[in-house]
C-alpha positions as CSV (number, residue, x, y, z in Angstrom):
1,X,-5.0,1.4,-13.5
2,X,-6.3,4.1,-15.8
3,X,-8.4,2.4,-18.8
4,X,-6.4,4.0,-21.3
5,X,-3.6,1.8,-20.8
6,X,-5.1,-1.5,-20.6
7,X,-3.6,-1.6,-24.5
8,X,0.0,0.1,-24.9
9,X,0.0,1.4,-27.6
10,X,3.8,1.2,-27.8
11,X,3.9,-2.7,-27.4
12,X,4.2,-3.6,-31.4
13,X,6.8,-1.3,-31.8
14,X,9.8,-2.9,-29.4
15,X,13.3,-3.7,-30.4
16,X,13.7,-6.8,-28.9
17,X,16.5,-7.0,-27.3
18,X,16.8,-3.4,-26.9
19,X,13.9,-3.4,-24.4
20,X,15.8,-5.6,-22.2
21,X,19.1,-3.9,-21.6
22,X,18.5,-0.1,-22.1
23,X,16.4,0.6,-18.8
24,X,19.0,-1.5,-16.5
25,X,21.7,-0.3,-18.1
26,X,20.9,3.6,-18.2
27,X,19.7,2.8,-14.2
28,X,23.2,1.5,-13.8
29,X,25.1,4.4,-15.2
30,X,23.8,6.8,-12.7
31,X,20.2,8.0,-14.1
32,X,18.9,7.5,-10.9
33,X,17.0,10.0,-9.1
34,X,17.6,11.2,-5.3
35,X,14.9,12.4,-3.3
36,X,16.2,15.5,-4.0
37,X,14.8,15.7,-8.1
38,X,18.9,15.6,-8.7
39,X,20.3,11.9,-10.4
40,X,22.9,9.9,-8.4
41,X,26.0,9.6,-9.4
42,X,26.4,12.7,-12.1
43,X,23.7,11.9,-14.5
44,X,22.2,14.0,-16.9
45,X,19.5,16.4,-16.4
46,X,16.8,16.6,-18.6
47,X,14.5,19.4,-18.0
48,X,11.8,19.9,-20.4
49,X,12.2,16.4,-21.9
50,X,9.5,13.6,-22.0
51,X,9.5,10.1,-22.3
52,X,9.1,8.9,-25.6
53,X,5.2,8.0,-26.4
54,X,4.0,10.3,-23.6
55,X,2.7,13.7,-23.2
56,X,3.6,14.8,-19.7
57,X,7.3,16.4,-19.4
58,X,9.4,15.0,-16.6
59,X,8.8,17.8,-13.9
60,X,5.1,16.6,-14.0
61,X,5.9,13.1,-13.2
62,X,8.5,14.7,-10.7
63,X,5.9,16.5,-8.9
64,X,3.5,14.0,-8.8
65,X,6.1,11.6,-7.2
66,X,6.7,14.0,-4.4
67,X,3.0,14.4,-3.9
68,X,3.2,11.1,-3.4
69,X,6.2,10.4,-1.2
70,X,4.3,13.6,0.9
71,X,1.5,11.1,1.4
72,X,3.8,8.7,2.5
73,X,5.6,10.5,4.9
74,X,2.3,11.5,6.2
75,X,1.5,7.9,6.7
76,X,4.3,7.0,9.0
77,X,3.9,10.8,10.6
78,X,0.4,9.5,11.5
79,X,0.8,5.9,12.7
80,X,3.8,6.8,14.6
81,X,1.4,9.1,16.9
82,X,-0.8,6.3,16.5
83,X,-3.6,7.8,14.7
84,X,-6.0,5.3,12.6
85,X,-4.5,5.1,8.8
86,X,-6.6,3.0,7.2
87,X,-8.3,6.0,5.7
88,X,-5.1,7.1,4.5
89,X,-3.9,4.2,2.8
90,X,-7.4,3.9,0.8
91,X,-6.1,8.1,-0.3
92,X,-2.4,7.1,-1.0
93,X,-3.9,4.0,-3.3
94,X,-6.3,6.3,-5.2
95,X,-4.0,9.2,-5.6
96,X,-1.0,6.7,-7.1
97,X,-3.7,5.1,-9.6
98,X,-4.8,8.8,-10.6
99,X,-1.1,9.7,-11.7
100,X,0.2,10.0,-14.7
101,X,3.3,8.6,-13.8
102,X,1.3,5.6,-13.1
103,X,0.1,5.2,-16.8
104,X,3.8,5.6,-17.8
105,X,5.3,3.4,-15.8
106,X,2.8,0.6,-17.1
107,X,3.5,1.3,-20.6
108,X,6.9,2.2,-20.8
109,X,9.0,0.4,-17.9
110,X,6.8,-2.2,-16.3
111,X,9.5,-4.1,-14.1
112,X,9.6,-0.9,-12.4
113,X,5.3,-1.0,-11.1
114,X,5.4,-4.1,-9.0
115,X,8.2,-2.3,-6.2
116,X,5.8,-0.1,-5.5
117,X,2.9,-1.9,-5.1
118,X,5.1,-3.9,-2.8
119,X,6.3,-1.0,-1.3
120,X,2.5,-0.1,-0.6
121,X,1.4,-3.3,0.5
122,X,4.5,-3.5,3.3
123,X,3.0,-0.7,4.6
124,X,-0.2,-2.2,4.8
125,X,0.8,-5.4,6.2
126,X,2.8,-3.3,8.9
127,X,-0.3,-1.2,9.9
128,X,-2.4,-4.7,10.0
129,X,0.4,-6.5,12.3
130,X,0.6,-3.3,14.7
131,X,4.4,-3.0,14.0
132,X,6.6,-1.0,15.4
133,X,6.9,2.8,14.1
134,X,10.4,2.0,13.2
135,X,9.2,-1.2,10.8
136,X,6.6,1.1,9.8
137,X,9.0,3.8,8.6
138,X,11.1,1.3,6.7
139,X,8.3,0.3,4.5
140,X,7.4,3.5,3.6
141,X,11.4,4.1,2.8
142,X,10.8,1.2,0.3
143,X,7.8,2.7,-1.2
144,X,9.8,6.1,-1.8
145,X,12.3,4.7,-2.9
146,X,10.3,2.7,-5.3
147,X,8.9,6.1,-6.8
148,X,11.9,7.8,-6.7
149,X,13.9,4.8,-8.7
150,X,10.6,4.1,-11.0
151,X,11.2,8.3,-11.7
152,X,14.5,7.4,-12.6
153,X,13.9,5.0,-14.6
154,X,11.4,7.3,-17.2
155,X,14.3,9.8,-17.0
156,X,16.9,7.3,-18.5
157,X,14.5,6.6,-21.2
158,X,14.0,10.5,-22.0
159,X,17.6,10.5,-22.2
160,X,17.7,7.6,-24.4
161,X,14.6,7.9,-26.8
162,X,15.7,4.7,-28.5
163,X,16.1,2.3,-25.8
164,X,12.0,2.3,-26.1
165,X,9.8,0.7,-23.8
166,X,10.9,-1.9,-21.3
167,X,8.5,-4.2,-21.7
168,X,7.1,-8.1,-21.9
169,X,4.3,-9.8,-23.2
170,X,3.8,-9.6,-27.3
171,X,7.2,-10.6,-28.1
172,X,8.1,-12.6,-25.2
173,X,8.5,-16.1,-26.2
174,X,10.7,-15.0,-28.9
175,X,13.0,-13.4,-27.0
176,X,13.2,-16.7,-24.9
177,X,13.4,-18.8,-27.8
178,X,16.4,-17.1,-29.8
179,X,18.0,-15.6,-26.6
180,X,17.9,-17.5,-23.9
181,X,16.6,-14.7,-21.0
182,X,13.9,-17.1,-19.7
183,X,10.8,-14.9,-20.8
184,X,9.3,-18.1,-22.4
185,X,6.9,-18.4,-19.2
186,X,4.7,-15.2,-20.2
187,X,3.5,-17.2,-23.2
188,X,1.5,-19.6,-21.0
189,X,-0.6,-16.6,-19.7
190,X,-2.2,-16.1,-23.5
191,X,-5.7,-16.0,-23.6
192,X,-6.4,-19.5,-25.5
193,X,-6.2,-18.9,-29.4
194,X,-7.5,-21.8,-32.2
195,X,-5.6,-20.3,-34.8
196,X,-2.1,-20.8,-34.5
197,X,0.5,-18.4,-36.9
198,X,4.2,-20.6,-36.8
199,X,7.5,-19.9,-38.8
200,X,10.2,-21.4,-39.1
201,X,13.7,-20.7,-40.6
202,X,17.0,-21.5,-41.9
203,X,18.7,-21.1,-38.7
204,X,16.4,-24.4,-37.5
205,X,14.1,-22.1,-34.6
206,X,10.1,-21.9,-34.9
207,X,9.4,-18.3,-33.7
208,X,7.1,-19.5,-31.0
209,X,7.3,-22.6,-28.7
210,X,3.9,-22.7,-26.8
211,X,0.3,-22.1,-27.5
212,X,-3.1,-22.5,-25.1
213,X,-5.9,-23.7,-27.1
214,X,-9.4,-24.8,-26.3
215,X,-10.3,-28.7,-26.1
216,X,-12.8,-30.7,-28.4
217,X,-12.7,-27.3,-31.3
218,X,-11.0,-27.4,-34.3
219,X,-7.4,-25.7,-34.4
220,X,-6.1,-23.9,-37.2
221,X,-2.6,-24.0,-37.9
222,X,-0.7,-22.0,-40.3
223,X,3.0,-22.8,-40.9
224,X,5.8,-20.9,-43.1
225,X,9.2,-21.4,-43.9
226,X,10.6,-17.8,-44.4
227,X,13.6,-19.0,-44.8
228,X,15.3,-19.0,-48.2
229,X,17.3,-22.8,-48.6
230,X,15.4,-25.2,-50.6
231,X,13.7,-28.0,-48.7
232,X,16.1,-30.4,-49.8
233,X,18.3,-29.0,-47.6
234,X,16.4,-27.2,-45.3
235,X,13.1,-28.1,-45.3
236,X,10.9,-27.5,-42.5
237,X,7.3,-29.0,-41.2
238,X,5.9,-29.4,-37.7
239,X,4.3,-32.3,-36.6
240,X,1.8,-32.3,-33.9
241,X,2.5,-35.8,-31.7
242,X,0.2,-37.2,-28.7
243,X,0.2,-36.4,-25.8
244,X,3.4,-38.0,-23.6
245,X,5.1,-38.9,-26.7
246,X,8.9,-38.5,-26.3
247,X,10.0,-36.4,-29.2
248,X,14.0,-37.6,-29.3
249,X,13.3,-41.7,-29.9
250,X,10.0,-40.2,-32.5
251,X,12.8,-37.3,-34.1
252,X,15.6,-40.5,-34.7
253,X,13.3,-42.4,-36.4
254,X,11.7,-39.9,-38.6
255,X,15.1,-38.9,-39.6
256,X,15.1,-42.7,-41.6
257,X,11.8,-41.5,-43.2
258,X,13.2,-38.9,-46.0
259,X,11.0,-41.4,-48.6
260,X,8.2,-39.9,-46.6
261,X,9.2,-36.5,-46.1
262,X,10.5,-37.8,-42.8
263,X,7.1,-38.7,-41.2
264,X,7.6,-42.2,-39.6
265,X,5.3,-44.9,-41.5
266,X,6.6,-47.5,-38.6
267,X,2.8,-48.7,-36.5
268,X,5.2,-47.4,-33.2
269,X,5.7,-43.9,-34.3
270,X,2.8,-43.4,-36.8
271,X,0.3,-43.9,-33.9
272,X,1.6,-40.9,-32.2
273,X,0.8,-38.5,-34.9
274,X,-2.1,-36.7,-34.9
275,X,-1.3,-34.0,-37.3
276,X,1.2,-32.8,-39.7
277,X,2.0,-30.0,-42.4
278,X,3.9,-30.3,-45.5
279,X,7.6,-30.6,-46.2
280,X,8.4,-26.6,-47.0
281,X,11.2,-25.1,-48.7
282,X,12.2,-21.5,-48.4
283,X,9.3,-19.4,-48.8
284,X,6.5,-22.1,-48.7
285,X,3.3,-22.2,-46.2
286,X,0.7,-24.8,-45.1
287,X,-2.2,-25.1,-43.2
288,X,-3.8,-28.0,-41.6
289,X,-6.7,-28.3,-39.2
290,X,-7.1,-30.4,-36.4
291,X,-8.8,-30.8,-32.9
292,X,-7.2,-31.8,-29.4
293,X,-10.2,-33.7,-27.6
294,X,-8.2,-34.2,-24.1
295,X,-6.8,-31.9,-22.2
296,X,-2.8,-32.0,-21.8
297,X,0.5,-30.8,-23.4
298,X,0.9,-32.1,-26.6
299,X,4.4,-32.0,-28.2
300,X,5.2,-30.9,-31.6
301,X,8.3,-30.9,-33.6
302,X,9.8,-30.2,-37.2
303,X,11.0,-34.1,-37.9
304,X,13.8,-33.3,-40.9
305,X,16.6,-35.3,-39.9
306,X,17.9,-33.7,-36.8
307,X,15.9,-30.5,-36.4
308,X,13.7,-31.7,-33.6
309,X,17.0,-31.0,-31.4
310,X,16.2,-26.9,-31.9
311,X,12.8,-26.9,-33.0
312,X,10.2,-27.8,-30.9
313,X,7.3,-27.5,-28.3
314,X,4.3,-27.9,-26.9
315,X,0.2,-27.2,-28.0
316,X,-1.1,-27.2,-24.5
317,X,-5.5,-28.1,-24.8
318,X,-7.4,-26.5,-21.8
319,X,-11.1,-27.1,-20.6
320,X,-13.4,-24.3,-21.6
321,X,-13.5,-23.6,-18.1
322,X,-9.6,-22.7,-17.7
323,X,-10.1,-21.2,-21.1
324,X,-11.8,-18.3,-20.4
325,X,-9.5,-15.4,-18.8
326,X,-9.8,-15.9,-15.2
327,X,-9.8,-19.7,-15.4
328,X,-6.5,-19.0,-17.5
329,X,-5.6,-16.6,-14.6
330,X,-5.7,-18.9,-11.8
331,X,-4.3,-22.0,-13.8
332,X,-1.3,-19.8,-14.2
333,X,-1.3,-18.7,-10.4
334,X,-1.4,-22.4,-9.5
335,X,1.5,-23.2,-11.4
336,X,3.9,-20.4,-9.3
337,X,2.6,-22.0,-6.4
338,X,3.8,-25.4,-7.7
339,X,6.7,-23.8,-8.7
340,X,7.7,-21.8,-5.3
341,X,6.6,-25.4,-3.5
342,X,9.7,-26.9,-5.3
343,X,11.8,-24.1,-4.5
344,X,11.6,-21.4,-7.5
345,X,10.8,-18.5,-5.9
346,X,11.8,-16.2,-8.8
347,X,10.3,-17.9,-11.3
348,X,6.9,-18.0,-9.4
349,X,7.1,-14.5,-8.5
350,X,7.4,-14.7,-13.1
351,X,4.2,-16.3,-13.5
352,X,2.1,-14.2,-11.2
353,X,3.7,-10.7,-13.5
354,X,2.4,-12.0,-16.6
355,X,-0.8,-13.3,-15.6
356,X,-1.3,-9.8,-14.2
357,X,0.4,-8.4,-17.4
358,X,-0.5,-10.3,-20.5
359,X,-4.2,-11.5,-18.9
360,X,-5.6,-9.1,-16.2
361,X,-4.8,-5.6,-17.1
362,X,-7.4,-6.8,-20.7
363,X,-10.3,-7.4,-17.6
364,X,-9.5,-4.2,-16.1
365,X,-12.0,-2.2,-18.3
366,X,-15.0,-3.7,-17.8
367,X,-14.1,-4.3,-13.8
368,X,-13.1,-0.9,-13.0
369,X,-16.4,0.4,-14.0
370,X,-18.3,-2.4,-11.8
371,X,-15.8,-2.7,-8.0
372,X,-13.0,-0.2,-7.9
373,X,-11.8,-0.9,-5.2
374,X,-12.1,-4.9,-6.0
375,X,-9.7,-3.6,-9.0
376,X,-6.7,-2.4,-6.6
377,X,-6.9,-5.2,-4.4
378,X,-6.3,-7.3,-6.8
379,X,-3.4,-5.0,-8.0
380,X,-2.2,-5.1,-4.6
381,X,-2.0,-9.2,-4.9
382,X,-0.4,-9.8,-8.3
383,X,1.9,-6.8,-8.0
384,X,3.1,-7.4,-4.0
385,X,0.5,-9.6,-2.4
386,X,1.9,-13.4,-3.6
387,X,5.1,-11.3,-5.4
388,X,6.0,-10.2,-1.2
389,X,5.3,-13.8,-0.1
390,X,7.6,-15.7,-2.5
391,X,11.0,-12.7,-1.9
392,X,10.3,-13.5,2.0
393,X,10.4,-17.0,2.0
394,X,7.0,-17.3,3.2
395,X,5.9,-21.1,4.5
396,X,3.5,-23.0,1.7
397,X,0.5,-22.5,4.2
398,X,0.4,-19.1,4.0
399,X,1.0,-18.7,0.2
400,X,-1.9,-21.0,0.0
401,X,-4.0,-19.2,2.1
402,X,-3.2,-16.1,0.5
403,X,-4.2,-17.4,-3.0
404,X,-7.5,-18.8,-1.6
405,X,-8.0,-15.4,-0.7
406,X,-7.0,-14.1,-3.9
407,X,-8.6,-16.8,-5.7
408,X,-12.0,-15.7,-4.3
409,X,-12.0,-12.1,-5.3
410,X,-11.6,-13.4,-8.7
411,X,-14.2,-15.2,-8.7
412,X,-16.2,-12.7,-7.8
413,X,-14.7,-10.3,-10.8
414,X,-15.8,-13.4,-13.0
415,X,-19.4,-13.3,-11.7
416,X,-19.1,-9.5,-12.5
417,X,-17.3,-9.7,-15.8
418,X,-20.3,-12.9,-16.6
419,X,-23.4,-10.5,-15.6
420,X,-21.9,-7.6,-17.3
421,X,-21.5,-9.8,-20.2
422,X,-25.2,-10.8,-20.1
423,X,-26.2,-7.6,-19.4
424,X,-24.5,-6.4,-22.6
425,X,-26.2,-9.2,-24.9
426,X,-29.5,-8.1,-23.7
427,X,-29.3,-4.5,-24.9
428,X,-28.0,-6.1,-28.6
């Protein structure tokens, strides 16, 4: 991870749903590359483009990939005489974090990184278990193939300058919200925030669903209508509930509240607010200010008659100590864990992505100046490590052991990130 990309600078200027489709679809339409440099299946050339937002043409990132599938092959050339390789995978991960193409990749088409990471760390796992050549070939077939397609997938965007970046994080929960393609999970990977910006509208959705903030410190919330229908008609508040409050039986009864501006005055449903903006028409805004002393999800909904049933969520209050960006980090990793326990594979394999997306590529900085080589492990476990585990079906006891092994080098980047922190007070 080169330090100039730990902020993209392309992120704020997504289409939303455009992001989504473009890459896949281009992919699908024969923009793939062979091994060769030519695309599969007809596509276009594009020599002398570049990907939008980047400097280097294509041949660069074309030669750098078969640098890099050179290494490779040199790899499995080298184990299958049975030479020592550890050596050489140390090389192949420093040469693919010195790329450009790496940088690219990252910024502009990030579900195309983790394959080859995992691509890299079946290698390694092959080399550790003393496979067989043949196993060992295979997984360095994958890793190719994972440059060769990521290649590809830059070279659909050149072709297609507006399909943009393909990429998750800033604008996630919206795109779950109003679209339904389960992104909604990068939101809990946040770094915890005690100002919260909400909106609503006259199509009845808040624009986000789910914010981290810190326990026993004032929130500040800050709600609009930017919708345009009077508030007669479409009026709009949220209203911030207790913790394990059920929001349907508490939305019912506020609808029987309009004297009120539909906030309950009954002692059974008053109790359970702890907070509450104005009624809002089109165009209005409201703040209000209030503190969560216990951790917890706490629910909060808009309680006009009948909106709860499309807008609502959850203001979820963490410790200090899961506040800070590695406790946020691991909460997050235990939740896939939970999650692939019950039998979610995918969506666990989701949680690990964003915590390495939206939390630890901002640590990578400061860490990358301290351990390296603590840096690419770490890579190696959000990116295939735990991503490997969940695709093969792994038993629980291993996953677990493998996160108490990952969980312990982040400690250890916390104890770093804490005295470099210390460190940096001193000189100020």
């Amino acid at each position: 991870m080169k330090i100039s990309t730990i902020v993209s600078p392309f992120g704020d200027l997504l289409p939303r749903r455009l992001g989504l489709y473009a890459l896949p679809a281009a992919l699908a339409c024969g923009l793939l590359l062979s091994p060769g440099g030519a695309p599969l299946y007809g596509g276009v050339t594009t020599e002398g483009a570049a990907v939008a937002g980047t400097e280097q043409p294509l041949e660069d990132f074309e030669a750098e990939v078969r640098q890099l599938a050179s290494a490779v092959d040199a790899i499995s050339k080298r184990y299958a005489a049975g030479d020592a390789v550890e050596t050489s995978f140390k090389e192949l991960i420093e040469h693919w974090e010195g790329v450009e193409i790496h940088e690219a990749i990252e910024a502009k088409a990030i579900y195309l990184y983790p394959p080859i990471w995992q691509g890299i760390f079946s290698m390694k796992k092959a080399a550790e278990k003393e496979a067989s050549p043949a196993e060992m070939t295979r997984a360095c077939e994958r890793t190719k193939g994972a440059l060769w397609q990521a290649l590809g997938g830059l070279r659909a965007l050149a072709e297609q300058p507006a399909a943009t970046p393909l990429h998750v994080g800033r604008h996630a929960t919206e795109i779950h919200d109003h679209e339904g393609h389960g992104l909604g999970v990068l939101a809990h990977t946040e770094p915890t925030n005690n100002r919260i910006e909400l909106t609503g509208d006259d199509n009845m959705r808040y624009n986000k669903t789910h914010f981290v903030v810190r326990t026993g410190e004032p929130v500040t919330l800050r709600f609009k209508n930017i919708g345009e229908l009077p508030k007669e008609v479409m009026g709009h508040n949220v209203v911030i509930l207790d913790r394990g409050t059920a929001v349907e039986p508490f939305g019912i009864a506020a609808a029987s509240a309009s004297e009120n501006d539909y906030i309950p005055t009954d002692p059974a449903h008053a109790k359970s607010v702890l907070a509450h903006t104005e009624l809002l028409g089109g165009g209005e805004a409201d703040s209000i200010t209030f503190t969560l002393e216990d951790a917890g999800e706490y629910p909060f909904l808009c309680s006009f008659t009948a909106h709860f049933r499309l807008m609502q969520g959850t203001i979820e209050a963490v410790a200090a100590a899961d506040a800070e960006p590695v406790g946020l980090i691991l909460r997050q990793l235990r939740s896939a864990l939970e999650i692939y326990e019950k039998g979610d594979a995918k969506e666990a394999e989701t949680r690990v992505l964003a915590a390495y997306i939206n939390v630890f590529e901002g640590l990578e900085g400061d860490l990358i100046e301290i351990d390296p080589e603590l840096v690419s492990q770490l890579e190696l476990d959000f990116n295939a490590g735990l991503p490997s585990l969940f695709q093969e079906g792994a038993p629980v006891s291993e996953v677990r052991a493998y996160y108490e092994k990952m969980e312990a080098r982040l400690q250890k980047a916390k104890r770093f990130l804490d005295q470099a922190e210390v460190e940096r007070s001193s000189v100020f």
